[in-house]
N, C-alpha and C positions, 0 to 999 in steps of 0.2 A: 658712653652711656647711650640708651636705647633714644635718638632722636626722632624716632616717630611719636613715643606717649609724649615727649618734650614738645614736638609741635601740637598736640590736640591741648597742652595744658597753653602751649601759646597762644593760638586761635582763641580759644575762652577768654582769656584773658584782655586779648587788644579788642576784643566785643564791650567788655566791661568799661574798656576805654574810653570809647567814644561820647648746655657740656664740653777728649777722644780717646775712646776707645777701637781697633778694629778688629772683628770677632770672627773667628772662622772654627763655627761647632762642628762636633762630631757626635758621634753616639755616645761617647761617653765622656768626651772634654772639651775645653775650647781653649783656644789660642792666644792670648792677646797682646796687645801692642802696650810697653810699661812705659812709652817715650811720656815725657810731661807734655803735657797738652800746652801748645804753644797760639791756636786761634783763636783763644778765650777773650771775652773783651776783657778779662780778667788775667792778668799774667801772673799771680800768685795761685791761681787755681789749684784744690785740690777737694777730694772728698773721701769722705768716709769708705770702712768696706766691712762685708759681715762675711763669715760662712756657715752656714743650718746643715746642724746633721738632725737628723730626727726619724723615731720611730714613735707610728700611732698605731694604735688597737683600736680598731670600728666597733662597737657593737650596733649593727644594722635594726636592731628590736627596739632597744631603748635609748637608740641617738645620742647615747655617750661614749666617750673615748676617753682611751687614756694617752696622756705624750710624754717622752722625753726628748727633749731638745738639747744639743752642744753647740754652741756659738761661740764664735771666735770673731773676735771684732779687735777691728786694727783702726787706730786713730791717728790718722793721716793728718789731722787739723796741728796747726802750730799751738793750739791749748793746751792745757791742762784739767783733764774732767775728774768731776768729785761725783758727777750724778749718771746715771742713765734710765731712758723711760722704754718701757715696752708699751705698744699698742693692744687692747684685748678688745675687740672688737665684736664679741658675740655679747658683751655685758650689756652693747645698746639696746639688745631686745630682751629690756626686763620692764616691768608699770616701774616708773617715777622715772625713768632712765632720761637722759637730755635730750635724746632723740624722739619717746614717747612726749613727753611734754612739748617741746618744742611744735611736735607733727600736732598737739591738739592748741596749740594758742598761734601759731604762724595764723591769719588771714587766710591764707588759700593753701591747704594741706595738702601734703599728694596724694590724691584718692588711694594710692596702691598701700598706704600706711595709715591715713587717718587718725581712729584711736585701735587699731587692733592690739599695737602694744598693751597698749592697758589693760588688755581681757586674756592675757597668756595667762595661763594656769603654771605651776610652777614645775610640771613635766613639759613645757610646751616654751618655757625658758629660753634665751640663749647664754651661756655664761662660761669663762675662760678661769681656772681657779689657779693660782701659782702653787704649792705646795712645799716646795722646797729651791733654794736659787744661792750658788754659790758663785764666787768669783774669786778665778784658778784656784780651787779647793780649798776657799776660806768662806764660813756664812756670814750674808749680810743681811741688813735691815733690809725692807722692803714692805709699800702697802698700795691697795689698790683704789684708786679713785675714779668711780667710774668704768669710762673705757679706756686708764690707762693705769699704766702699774710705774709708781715712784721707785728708785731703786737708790740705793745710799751706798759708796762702793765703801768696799773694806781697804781700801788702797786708790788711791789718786793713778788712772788713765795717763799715763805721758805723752807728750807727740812719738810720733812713728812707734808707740808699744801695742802689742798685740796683747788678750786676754781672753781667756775663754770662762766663759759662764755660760754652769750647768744646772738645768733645771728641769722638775716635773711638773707635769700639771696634768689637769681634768677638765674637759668640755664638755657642754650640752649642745647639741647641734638645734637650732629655735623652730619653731615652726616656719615655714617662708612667708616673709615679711618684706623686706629689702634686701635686696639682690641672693645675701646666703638665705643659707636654709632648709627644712625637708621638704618633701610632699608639696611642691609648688602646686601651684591653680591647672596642669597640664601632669602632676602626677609623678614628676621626677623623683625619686629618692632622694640623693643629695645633692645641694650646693654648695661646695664646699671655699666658700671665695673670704679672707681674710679670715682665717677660721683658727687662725695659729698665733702664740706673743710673736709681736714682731717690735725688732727693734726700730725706737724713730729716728730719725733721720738731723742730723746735728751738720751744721756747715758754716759759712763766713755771720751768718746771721742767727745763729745759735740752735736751740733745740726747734723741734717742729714735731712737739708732743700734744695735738688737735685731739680733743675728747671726738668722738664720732657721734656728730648730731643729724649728718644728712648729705654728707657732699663727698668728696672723691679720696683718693690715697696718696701719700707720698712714702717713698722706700728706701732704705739701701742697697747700692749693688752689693752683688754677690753672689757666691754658687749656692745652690743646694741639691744636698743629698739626703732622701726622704725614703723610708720603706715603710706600707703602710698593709697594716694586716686585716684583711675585711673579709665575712662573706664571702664563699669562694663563687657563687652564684651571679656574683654582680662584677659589670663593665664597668670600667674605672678609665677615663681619658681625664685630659689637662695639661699641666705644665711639663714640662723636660722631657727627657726619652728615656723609656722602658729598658730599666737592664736586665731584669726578672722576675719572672712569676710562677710560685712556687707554693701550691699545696700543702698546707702542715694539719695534721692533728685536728681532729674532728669536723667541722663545718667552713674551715676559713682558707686563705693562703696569702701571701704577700707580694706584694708589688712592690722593686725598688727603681726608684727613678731618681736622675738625675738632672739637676738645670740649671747648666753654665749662665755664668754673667747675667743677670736676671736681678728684678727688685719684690719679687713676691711669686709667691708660686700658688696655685690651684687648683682642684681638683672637682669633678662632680663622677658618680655614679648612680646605677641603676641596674635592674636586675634583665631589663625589656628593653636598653640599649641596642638597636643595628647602628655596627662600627664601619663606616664603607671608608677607602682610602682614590685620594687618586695625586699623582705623583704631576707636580710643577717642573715644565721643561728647563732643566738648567737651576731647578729652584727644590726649597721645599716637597715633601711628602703632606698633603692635608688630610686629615683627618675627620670624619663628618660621625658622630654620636646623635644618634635622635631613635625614637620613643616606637615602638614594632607595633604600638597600638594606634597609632593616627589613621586617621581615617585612611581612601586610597588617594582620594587627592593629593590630602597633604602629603603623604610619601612619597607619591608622584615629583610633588612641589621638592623635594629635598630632592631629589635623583637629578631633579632638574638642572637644581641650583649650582651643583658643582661644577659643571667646567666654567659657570661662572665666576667662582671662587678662582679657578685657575688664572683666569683673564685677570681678577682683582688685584690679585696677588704681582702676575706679570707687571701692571699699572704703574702702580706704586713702586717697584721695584726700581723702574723706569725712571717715572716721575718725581721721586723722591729720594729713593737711596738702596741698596740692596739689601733684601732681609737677608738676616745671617744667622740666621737656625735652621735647622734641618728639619723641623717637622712645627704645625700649625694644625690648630684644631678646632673648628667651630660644631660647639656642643648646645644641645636642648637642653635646658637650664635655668635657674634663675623668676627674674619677674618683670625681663624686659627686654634688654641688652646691655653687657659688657663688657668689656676690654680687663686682659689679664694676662699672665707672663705665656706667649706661646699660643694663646685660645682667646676663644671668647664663650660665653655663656649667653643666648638666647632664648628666647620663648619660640618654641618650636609650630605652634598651631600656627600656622599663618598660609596668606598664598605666594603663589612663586614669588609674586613681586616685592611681596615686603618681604622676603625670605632675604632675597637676594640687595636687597633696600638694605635692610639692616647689618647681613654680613657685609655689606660696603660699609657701613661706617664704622662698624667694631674694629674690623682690620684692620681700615686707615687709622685705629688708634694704636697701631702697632709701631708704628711710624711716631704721633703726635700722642706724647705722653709717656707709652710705656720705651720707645727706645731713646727721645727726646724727653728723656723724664725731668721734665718742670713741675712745679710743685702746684698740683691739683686744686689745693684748698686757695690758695694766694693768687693762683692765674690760671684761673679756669676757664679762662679765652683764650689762650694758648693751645690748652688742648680737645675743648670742644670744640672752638671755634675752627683752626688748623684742619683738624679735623674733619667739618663738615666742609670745607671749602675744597678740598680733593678727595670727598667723598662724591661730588655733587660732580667735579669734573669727571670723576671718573662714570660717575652710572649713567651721567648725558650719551660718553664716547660706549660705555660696553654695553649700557643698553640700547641705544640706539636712539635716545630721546631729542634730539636735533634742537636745542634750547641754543639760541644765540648768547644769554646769558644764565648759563644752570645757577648762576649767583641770586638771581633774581628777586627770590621768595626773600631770603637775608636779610636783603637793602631794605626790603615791603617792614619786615616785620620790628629792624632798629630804626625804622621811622617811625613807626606805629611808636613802638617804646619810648623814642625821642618826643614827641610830642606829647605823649600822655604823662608828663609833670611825674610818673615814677620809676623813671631812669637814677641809677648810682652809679658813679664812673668802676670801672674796672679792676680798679685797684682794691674794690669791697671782696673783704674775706669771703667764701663762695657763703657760708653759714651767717654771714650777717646782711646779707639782702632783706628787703623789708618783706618781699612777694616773693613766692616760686615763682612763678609765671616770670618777674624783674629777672629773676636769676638766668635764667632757660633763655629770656633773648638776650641778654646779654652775652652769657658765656657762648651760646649757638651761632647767633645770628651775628650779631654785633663781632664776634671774632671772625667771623666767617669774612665778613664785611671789612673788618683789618687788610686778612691777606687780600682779599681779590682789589681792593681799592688802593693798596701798595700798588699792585700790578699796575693801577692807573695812572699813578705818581712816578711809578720809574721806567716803564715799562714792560710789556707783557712777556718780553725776552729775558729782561735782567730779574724779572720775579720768580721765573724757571730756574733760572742759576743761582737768585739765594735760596729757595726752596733746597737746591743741592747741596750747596756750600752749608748752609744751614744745619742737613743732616753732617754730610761728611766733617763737620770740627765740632760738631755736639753731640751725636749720639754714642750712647753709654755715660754720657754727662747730667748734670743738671742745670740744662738754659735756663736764663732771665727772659725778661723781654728786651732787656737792651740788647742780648745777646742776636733776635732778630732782626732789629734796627740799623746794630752794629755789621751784622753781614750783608743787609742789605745797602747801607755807604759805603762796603769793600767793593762791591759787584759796581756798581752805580754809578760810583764816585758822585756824588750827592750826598746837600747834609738834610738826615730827614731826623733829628730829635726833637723837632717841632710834631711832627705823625705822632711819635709818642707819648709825647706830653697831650697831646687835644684832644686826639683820639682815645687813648687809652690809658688817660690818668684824671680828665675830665670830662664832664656832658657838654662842653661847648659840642654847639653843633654849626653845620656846613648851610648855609644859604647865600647864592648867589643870583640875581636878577640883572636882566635887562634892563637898565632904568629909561632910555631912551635911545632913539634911530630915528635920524634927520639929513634924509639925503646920504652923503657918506660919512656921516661922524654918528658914533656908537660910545655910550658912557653905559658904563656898568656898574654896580653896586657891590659891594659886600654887608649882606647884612648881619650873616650871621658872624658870632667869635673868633670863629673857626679857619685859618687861612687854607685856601690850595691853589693850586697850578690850577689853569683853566683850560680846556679844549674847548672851539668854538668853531660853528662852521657858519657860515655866510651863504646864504644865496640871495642870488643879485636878481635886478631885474630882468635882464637878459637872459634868465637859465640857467646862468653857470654860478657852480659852488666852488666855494675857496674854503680848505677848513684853517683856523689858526689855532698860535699856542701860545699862551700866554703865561711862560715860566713866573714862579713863586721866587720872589727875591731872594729870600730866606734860605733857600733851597741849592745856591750859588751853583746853578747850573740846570739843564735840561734832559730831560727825556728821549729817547731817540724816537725820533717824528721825523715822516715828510709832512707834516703842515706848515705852512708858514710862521715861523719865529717871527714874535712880536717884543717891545721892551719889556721889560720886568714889571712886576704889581709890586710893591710894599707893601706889609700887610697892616700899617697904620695907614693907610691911606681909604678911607672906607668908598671912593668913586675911582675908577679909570675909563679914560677916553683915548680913543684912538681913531686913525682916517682909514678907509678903506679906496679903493682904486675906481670903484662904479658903484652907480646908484643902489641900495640895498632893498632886497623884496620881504625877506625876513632873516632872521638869526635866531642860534639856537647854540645856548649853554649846554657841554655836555650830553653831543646829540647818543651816546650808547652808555648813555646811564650807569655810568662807574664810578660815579662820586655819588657819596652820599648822602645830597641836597636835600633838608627834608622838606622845600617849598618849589616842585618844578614847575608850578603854574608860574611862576614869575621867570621860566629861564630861557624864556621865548617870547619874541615880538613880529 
């Protein structure tokens, strides 16, 4: 999601204080690996799978379509299902919708929704109509609620049985609101992002059928195969790779695309799209969609952007795992920025910087989310936060921003949070935060502040290697958060499910002070709840600095450091003391700010 309107709703906010499988695609299939996933912290592991075939009819005048959908879904689960739910997520932009309501009684609204809902006219609607839904060629019951559609089988789901249900439906595409949509604020035709029933996502913890009030998505993997008949006039980029397009009968033609191993597919068009392409060495083809009308700057600004895309792309590649599709698209779009199967959807008026700001962070959810698909709504600090933490490394190193710690802003803004009394630990459904603004540093900053402050606990070698390990036995999966933890003690050899539990299950927070220095004996404090290893450097009266380390009991082992090892802290023990070798001049808890202490006046004497 677009972290730049996230930080200006941050800023406001902390003022008032005071977001295995292995795949090897081609044009028109992909590969994969059937072995059972064996690096799970879960060794029963298994998940769901769908496959979409679907044909839609655009009418580009009056923003309705028509679909037919085939689905074939295979219940990998050792269950037995009696139910299944689709997601219809154009129904949230109607007046009374949960998403309308909610955007007018939350406390702090997202200016970009407000009350607009509430003033659609009924051509200006979003809404997904089921019309007919069978399962393997028997009708069943079915009603919709919401944004979601109940579905009652005519026959009981077995484990390992496949089923196909076939359905039609009706859409209205809404005026743009949130994220989908027509005629966004920059003039786009369509957004066409969750715009289809999708099946929801059923696993060890049951259904994950979330009405759409405001927050992210979770999916099944799967292929799809989509041809979609529009306007012949209009540029159509997005999800999968083009197998053809082909001119029929009066004003229109069809697009059919394809899009291996994926959890949601997307599309945007327009009739004023320039499509520029430039080709990733060893990588990807990217694809770049934006608006013939922008001024020259801003075209400028896009021409610019791309081989920076190239570089990003490279990055993370690197850094994280290798993308393994064959083609990537960042399209003008939408009402902000975000991540989706293959692309992203942006707001295109911008300058170079944020241009290239924001395709850094959509991308990096290529990685965090959509290939690492953890579930959006439940651990929303998994994938914002992942996310902006090798968003931030990366645009330090490709743009050139020479920040000794690009973390920085993160730790500033889950302090701010932490101290202003409206922090909720992480484990809050992203929808039941009490504030936007709570949710935004939380999922943002506060996860951001996760990984980079790992990196402090294990160190900055072994948080390189889970970041890897991390993708290579999870993606095409859906990670927990133990699942981090847990690769991060394989890398380590370290126990850190104390990080998860404090960190990321509650608001204890991290304070640690100086209590006293007398001659050579130093007693330290633990104030806050929160335990951690300590880094600490010494300078003596003489000049010379000594730094130490002062391992976490808990933790039954250390960090790889040339500092001096010192004994262990306990984390019930709320003082430790220890000698040092010469007289001491000052000391300093934590001198490169990777813990995230939220009182440093006290971490120096």
């Amino acid at each position: 999601m677009n972290r730049f309107l996230i930080f200006l709703f941050s800023v406001s906010f902390l003022l008032s204080c005071s977001s295995n499988k292995n795949v090897v695609a081609t044009n028109t299939s992909v590969v994969t690996s059937t072995a059972a996933p064996s690096t799970s912290s879960n060794s029963n592991y298994w998940q769901q799978h769908v496959d979409y075939k679907m044909d839609i009819d655009m009418d580009v005048n009056s923003y309705q379509y028509q679909g037919k959908q085939k689905l074939v879904y295979t219940n990998n689960s050792p269950d037995v299902l009696n139910r299944v739910y689709y997601h219809l997520y154009f129904n949230a932009f109607q007046p009374g919708s949960e998403m309308d309501v909610r955007s007018r009684t939350i406390a702090d609204p997202d200016p970009r929704v407000g009350d607009r809902i509430s003033k659609l006219a009924p051509n200006e609607i979003g809404y997904i109509k089921v019309n007919s839904l069978t399962q393997n060629g028997a009708s069943i019951q079915y009603e919709t609620v919401g944004t979601v559609l109940e579905v009652d089988l005519a026959k009981p789901i077995q484990p390992g049985e496949s089923v196909t249900f076939d359905m039609l439906f009706d859409g209205q595409v809404p005026l743009q609101i949130r994220r989908s949509g027509r005629n966004n604020k920059e003039g786009v035709a369509l957004s066409m992002t969750q715009w289809y029933p999708k099946l929801a996502e059923y696993d060890f913890e049951g259904w994950h059928a979330d009405p759409y009030i405001g927050r992210e998505f979770h999916g099944v993997w799967g292929d799809f195969d989509v041809k979609l008949t529009i306007d012949k006039n209009y540029v159509v980029g997005g999800s999968g790779y083009l197998q053809s397009e082909n001119e029929i009968s009066g004003n229109k033609k069809v697009l059919h695309f394809i899009a291996p191993e994926v959890h949601d597919f997307t599309w945007a068009a327009d009739p004023d799209y320039i499509h520029d392409t430039m080709q990733v060495p060893n990588g990807p083809v990217l694809n770049f969609y934006y608006k013939s009308t922008l001024d020259k700057e801003k075209l400028e600004s896009w021409k610019k952007m791309q081989p920076k895309t190239v570089e990003l792309m490279q990055y993370y590649s690197e850094h994280v795992g290798k993308y393994p599709y064959k083609q990537y698209s960042v399209i003008q779009g939408g009402d902000g920025g975000m991540e989706y199967a293959m692309c992203t959807l942006i707001t295109g008026n911008r300058s170079y910087g944020s241009l290239v700001g924001v395709t850094a962070h959509e991308m990096a959810h290529t990685w965090f989310q959509f290939l690492l698909a953890s579930n959006e709504a439940k651990h929303e600090w998994m994938d914002e936060g992942f996310t902006s933490y090798i968003s931030d490394l990366a645009m330090n190193e490709i743009m050139k921003e020479d920040n000794d710690n690009p973390t920085s802003s993160a730790y500033k803004s889950y302090i701010y949070l932490a101290k202003s009394g409206k922090e909720q630990p992480l484990t809050t459904h992203a929808d039941r935060y009490e504030f936007n603004r709570a949710y935004s540093i939380s999922a943002y900053s506060k996860g951001e502040v996760f990984m980079a402050q790992l990196g402090y606990i294990i160190g900055d070698t072994n948080l390189k290697q889970t970041i890897k390990k991390y993708f290579n036995d999870f993606a095409f999966k859906h990670p927990k958060p133990l699942d981090i933890i847990r690769t991060a003690e394989k890398v380590s050899g370290l126990e850190l499910d104390w990080y998860l539990i404090d960190f990321g299950q509650t608001t204890n927070t991290i304070d640690y002070s100086v209590k006293s220095v007398e001659d050579k004996t130093v007693v330290l404090e633990r104030i806050g709840l929160m335990p951690m290893p300590i880094d600490l450097t010494v300078t003596y009266t003489d000049g010379s600095i000594e730094d130490f380390y002062i391992p976490l009991q808990m933790m039954r082992g250390e960090k790889p450091t040339s500092a001096t090892i010192i004994k262990d802290w306990a984390w019930a023990y709320p003082t430790y003391t220890f000698e040092t070798s010469k007289d001491i001049k000052s000391i300093q808890i934590d001198p490169k700010e990777m813990m995230a202490d939220i009182d440093k006046e006290n971490n120096s004497n």
